[in-house]
MOPAC internal coordinates of N, CA, C and O (Angstrom, degrees):
PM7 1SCF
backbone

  N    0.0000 0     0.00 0     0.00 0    0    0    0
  C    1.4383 1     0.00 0     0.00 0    1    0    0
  C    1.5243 1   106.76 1     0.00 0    2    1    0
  O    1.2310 1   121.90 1   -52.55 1    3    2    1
  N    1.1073 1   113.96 1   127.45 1    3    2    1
  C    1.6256 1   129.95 1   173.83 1    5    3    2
  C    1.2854 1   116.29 1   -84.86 1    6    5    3
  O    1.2310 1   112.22 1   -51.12 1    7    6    5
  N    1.3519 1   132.27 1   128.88 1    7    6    5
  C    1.3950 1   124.59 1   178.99 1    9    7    6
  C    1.5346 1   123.91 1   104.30 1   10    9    7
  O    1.2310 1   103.35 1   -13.38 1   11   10    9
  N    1.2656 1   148.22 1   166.62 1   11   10    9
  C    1.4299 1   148.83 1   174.32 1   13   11   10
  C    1.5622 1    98.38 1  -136.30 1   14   13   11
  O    1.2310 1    99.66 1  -141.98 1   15   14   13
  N    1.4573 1   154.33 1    38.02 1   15   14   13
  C    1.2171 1   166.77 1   148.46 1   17   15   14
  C    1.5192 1   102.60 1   -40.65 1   18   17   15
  O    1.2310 1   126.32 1   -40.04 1   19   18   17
  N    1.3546 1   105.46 1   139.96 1   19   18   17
  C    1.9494 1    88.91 1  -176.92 1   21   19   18
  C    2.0498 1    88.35 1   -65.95 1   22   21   19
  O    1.2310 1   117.69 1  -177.92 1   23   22   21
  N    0.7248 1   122.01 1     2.08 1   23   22   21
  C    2.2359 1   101.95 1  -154.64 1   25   23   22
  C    2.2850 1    73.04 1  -102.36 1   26   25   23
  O    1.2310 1   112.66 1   124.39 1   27   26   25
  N    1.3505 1   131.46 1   -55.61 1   27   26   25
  C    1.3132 1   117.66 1   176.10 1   29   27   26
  C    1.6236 1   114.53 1   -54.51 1   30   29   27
  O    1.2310 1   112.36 1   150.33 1   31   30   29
  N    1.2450 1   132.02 1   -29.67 1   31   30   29
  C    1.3529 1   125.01 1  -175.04 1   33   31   30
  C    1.5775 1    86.96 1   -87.00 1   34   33   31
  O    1.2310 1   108.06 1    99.57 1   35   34   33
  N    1.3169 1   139.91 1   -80.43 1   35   34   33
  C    1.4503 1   135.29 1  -153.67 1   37   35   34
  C    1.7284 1    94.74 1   -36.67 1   38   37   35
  O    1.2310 1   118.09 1   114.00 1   39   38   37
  N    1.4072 1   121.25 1   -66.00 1   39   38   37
  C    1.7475 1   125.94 1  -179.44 1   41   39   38
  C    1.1344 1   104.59 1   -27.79 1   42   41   39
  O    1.2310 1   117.85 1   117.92 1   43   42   41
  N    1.8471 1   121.70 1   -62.08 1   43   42   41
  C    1.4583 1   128.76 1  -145.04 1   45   43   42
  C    1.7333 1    89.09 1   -70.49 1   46   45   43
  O    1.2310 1   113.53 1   137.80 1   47   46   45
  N    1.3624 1   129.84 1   -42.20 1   47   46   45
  C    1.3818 1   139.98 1  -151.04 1   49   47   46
  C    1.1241 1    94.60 1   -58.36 1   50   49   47
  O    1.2310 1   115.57 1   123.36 1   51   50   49
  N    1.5077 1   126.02 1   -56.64 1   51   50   49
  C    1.3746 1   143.68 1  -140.99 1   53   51   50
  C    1.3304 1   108.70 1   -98.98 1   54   53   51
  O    1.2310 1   124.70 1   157.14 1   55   54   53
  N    1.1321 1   108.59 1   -22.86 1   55   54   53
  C    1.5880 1   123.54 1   172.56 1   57   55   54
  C    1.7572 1   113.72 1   -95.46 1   58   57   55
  O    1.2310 1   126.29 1   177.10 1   59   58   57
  N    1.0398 1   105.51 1    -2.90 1   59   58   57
  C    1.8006 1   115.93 1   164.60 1   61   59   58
  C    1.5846 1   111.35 1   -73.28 1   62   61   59
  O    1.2310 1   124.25 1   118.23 1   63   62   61
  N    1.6391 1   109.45 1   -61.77 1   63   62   61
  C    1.4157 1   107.50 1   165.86 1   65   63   62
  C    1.5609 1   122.88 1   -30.69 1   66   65   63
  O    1.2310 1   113.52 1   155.35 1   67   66   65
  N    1.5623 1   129.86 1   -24.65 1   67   66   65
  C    1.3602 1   114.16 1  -179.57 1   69   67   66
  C    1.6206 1    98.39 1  -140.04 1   70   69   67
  O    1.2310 1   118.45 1  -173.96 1   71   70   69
  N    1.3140 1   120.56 1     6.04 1   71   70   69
  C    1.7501 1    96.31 1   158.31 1   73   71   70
  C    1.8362 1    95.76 1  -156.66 1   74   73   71
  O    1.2310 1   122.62 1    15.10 1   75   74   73
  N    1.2043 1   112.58 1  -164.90 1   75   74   73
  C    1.7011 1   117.06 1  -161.24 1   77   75   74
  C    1.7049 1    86.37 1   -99.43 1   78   77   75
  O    1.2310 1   121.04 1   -38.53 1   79   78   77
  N    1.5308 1   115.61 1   141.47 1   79   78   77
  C    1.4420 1   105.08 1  -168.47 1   81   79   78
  C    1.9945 1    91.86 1  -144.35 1   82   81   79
  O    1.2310 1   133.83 1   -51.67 1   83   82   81
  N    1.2067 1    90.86 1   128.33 1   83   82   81
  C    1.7173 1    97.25 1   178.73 1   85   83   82
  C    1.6045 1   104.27 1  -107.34 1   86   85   83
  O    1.2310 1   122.87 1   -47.04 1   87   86   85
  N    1.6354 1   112.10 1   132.96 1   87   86   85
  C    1.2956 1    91.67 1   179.19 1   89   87   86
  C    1.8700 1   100.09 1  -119.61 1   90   89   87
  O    1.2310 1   133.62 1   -54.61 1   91   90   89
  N    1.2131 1    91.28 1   125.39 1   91   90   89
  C    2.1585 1    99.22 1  -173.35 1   93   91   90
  C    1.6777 1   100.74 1   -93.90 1   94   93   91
  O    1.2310 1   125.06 1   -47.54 1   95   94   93
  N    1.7479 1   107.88 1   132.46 1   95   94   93
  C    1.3354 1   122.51 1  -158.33 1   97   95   94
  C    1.4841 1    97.28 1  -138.60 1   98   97   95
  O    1.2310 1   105.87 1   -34.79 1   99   98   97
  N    0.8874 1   143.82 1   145.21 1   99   98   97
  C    1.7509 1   149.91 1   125.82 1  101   99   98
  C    1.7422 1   101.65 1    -5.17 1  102  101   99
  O    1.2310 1   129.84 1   113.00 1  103  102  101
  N    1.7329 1    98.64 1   -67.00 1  103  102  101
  C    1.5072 1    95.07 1  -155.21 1  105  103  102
  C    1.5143 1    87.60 1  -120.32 1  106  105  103
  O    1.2310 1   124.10 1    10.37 1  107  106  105
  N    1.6248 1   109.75 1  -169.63 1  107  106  105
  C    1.1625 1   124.31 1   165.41 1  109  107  106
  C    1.7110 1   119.23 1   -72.17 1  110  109  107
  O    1.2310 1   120.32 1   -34.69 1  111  110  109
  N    1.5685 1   117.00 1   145.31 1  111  110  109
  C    1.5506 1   104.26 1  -179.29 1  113  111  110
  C    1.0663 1   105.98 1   -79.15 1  114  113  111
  O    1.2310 1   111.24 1   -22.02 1  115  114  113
  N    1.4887 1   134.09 1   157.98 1  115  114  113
  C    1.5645 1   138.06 1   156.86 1  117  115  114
  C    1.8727 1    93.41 1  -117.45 1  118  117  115
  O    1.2310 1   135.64 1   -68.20 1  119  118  117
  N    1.2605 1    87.34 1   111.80 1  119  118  117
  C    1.7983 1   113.26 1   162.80 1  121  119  118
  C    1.3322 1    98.91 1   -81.75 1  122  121  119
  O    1.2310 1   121.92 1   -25.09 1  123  122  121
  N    1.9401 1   113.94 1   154.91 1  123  122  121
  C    0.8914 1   111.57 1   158.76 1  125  123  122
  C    1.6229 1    83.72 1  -146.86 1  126  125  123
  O    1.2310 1   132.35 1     1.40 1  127  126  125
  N    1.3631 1    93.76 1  -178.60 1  127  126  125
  C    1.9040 1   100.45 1  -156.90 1  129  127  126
  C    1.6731 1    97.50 1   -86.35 1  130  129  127
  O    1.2310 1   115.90 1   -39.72 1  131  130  129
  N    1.0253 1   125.38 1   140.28 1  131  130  129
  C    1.5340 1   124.09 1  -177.75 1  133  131  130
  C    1.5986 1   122.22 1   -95.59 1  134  133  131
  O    1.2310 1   121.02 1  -162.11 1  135  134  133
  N    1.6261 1   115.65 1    17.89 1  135  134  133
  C    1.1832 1   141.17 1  -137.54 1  137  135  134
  C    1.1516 1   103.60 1  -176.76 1  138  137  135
  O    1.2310 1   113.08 1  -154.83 1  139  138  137
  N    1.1467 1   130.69 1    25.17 1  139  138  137
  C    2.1777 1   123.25 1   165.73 1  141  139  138
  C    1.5946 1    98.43 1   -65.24 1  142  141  139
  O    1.2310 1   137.88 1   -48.20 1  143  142  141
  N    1.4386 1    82.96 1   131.80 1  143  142  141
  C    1.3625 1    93.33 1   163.96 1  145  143  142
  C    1.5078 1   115.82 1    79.76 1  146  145  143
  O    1.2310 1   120.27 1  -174.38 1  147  146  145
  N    1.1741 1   117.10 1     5.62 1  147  146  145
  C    1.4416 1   125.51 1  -168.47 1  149  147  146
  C    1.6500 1   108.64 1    79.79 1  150  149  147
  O    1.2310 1   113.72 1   167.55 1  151  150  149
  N    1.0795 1   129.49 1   -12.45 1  151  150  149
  C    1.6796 1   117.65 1  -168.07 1  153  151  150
  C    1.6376 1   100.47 1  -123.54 1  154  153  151
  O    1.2310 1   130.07 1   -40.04 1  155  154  153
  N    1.4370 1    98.18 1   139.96 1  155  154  153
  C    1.5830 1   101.05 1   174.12 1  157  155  154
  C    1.7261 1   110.83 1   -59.78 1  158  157  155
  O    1.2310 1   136.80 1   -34.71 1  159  158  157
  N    2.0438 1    85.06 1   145.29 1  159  158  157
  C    1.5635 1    96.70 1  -178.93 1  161  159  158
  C    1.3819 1   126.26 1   -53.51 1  162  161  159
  O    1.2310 1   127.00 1   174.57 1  163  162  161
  N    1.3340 1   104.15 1    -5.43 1  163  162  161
  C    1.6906 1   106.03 1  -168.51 1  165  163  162
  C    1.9370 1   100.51 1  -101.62 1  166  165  163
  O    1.2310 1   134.63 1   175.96 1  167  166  165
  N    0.8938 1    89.31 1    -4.04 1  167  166  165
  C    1.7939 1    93.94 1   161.94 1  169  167  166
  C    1.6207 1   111.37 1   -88.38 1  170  169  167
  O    1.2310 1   116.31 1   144.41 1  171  170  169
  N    1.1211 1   124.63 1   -35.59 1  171  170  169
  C    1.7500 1   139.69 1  -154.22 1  173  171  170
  C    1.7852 1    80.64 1   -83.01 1  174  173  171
  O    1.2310 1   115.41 1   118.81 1  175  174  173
  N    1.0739 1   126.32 1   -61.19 1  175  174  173
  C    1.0838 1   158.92 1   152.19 1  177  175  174
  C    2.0184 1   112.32 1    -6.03 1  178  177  175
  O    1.2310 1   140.99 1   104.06 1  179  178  177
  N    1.0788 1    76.88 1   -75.94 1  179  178  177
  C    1.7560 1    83.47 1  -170.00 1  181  179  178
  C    1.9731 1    81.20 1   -83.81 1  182  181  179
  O    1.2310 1   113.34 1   141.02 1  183  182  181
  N    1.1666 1   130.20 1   -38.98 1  183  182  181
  C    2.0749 1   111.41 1  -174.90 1  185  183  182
  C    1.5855 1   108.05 1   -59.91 1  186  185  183
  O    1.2310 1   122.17 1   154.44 1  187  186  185
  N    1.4644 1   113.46 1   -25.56 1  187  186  185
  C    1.1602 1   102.50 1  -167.38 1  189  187  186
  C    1.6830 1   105.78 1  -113.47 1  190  189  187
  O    1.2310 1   125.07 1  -156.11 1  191  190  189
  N    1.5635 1   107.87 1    23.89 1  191  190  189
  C    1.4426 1   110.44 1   171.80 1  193  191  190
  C    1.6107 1   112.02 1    43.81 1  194  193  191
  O    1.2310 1   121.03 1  -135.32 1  195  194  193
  N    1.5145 1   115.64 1    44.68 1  195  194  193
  C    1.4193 1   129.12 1  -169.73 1  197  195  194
  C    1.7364 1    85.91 1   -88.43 1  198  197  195
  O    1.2310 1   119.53 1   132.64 1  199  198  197
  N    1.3634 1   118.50 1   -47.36 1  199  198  197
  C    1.4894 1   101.04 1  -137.83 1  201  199  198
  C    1.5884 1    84.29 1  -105.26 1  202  201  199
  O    1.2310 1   111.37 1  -131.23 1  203  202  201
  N    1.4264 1   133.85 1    48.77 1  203  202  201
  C    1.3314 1   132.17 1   159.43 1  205  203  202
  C    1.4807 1   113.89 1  -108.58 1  206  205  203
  O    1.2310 1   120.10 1   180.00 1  207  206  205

């Protein structure tokens, strides 16, 4: 898989479960958890008026 795009990482993820999957980037990925705290980031997000 080419790229670090969330739509190439979600593919590469899902496509690990059934074969060996390398994903080639420019840089290193930085993951972050999509689920802190139990609630999606886009809630953490819109409470703390981050993504305005």
């Amino acid at each position: 898989m080419v790229g670090a795009g969330n739509s190439a990482v979600r593919i590469a993820a899902e496509l690990a479960d059934h074969a060996r999957v390398t994903l080639a980037t420019r840089k290193p990925v930085k993951f972050s958890a999509q689920r802190p705290l139990g609630r999606d980031l886009h809630f953490w997000l819109d409470r703390t008026r981050s993504s305005r």
